[in-house]
C-alpha positions as CSV (number, residue, x, y, z in Angstrom):
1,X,-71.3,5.5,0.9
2,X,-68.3,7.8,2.2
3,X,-68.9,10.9,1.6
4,X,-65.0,12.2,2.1
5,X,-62.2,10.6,0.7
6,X,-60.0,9.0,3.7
7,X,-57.0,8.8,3.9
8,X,-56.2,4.9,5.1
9,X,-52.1,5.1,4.6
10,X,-50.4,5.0,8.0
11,X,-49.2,8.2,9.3
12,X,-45.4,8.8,9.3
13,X,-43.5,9.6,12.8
14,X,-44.1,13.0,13.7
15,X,-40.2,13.6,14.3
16,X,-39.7,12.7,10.6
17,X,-43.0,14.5,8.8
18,X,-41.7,17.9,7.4
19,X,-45.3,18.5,6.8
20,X,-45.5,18.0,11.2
21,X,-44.9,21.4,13.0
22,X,-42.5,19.9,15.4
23,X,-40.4,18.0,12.6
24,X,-36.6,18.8,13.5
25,X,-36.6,18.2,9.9
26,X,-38.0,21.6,9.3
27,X,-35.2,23.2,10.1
28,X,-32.5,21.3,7.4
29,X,-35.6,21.8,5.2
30,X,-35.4,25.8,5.5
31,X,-31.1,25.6,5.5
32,X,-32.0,23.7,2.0
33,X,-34.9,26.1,0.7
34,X,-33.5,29.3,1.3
35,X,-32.9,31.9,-1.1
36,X,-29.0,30.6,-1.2
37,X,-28.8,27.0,0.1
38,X,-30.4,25.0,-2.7
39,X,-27.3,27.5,-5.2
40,X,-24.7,26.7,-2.0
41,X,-24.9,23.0,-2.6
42,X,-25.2,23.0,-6.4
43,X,-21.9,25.2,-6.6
44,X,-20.3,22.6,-3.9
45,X,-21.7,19.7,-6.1
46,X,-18.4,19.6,-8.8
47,X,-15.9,19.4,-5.8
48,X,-14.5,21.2,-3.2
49,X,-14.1,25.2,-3.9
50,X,-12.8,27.9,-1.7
51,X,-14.5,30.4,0.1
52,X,-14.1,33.1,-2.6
53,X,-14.5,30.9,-5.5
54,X,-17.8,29.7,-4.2
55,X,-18.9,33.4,-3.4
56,X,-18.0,34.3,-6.8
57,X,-19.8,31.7,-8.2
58,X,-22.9,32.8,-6.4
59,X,-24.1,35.9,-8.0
60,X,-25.5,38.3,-5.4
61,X,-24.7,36.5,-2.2
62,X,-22.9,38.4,0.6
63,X,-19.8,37.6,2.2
64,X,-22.0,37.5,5.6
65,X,-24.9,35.0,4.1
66,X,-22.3,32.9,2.6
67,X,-20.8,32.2,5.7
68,X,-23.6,32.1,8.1
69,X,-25.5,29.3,5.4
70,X,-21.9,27.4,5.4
71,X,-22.4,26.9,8.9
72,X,-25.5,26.0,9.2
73,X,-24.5,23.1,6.5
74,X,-21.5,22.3,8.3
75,X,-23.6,21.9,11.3
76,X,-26.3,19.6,9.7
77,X,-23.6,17.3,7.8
78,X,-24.1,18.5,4.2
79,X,-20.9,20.4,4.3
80,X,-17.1,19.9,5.6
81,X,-15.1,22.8,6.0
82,X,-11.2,22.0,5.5
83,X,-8.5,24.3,6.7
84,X,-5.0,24.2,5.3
85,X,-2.2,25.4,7.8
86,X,-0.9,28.1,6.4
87,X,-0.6,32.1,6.4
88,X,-3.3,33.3,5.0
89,X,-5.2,29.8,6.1
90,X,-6.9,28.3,2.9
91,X,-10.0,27.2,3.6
92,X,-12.5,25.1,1.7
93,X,-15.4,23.8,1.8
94,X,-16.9,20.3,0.1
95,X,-20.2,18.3,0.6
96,X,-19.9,15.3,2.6
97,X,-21.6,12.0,1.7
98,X,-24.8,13.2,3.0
99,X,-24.9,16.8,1.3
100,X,-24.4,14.6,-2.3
101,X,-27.6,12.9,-1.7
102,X,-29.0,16.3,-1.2
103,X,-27.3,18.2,-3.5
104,X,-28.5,16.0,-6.6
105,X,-32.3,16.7,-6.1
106,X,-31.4,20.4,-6.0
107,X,-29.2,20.1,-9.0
108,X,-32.5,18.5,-10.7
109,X,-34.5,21.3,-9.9
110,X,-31.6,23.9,-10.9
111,X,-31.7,22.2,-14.4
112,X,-35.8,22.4,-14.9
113,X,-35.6,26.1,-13.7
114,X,-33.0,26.8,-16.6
115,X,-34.9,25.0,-19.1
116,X,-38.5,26.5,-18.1
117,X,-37.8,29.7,-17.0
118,X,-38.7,31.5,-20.5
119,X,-42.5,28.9,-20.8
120,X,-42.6,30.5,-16.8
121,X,-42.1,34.6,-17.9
122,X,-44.6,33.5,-20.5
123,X,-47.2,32.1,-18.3
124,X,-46.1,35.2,-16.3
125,X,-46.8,37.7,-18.9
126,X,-50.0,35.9,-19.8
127,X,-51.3,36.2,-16.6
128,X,-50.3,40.0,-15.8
129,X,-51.9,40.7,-19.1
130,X,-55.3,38.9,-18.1
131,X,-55.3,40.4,-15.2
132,X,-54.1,44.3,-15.9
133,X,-51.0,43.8,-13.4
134,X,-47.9,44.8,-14.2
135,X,-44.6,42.9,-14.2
136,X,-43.2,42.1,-11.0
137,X,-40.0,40.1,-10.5
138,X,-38.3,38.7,-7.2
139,X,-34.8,39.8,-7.0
């Protein structure tokens, strides 16, 4: 009798395993996770907005780590950048094809955040009072 549980499923290519330490996937999975990408491609996911509009739209975020996340999307193919010719150039930026597919997930999680964030400051609360902690919360 087995005294472990095995695991029998066959292993997945190491190249596309984010839980693999050399996954080049890794890296599209931090430009997604980070503190602005998952809001970047939620904004982007009603169509196309301007620079400003989207930087308004994201409480909080800098001019400087709106623009270095944007192209780090653009790079990965989640986010075209369209310039208009003219003085001031307009530019704007939309999700291709491939950002949709990743913006949906993201809009998912978005939604259960807004509907469970006051059962999670509860749990919060509950916690912090068990354990004689105060109140801490991430910016």
């Amino acid at each position: 009798m087995p005294v472990g549980v095995e695991d029998t499923r066959h292993l997945p290519d190491p190249l596309s395993d984010a839980f693999n330490s050399d996954c080049p996937g890794r890296t599209v999975f931090v430009h997604l996770t980070n503190r602005w990408g998952i809001l970047i491609l939620t904004a982007l996911r009603d169509g196309p907005l301007r620079f400003y509009l989207l930087r308004d739209r994201i409480g909080g975020i800098s001019e400087k780590m709106l623009s270095q996340n944007l192209r780090a999307f653009v790079r990965d193919g989640l986010i075209e950048r369209e310039v208009e010719p003219s003085v001031p150039p307009k530019v704007s930026y939309a999700l291709t094809p491939l950002g949709v597919g990743a913006a949906e997930p993201l809009k998912a999680l978005v939604a259960w955040i807004g509907t469970h964030t006051p059962e999670v400051l509860a749990a919060q609360e509950r916690h912090d009072a068990a354990t004689g902690r105060t109140t801490e919360r991430s910016p």
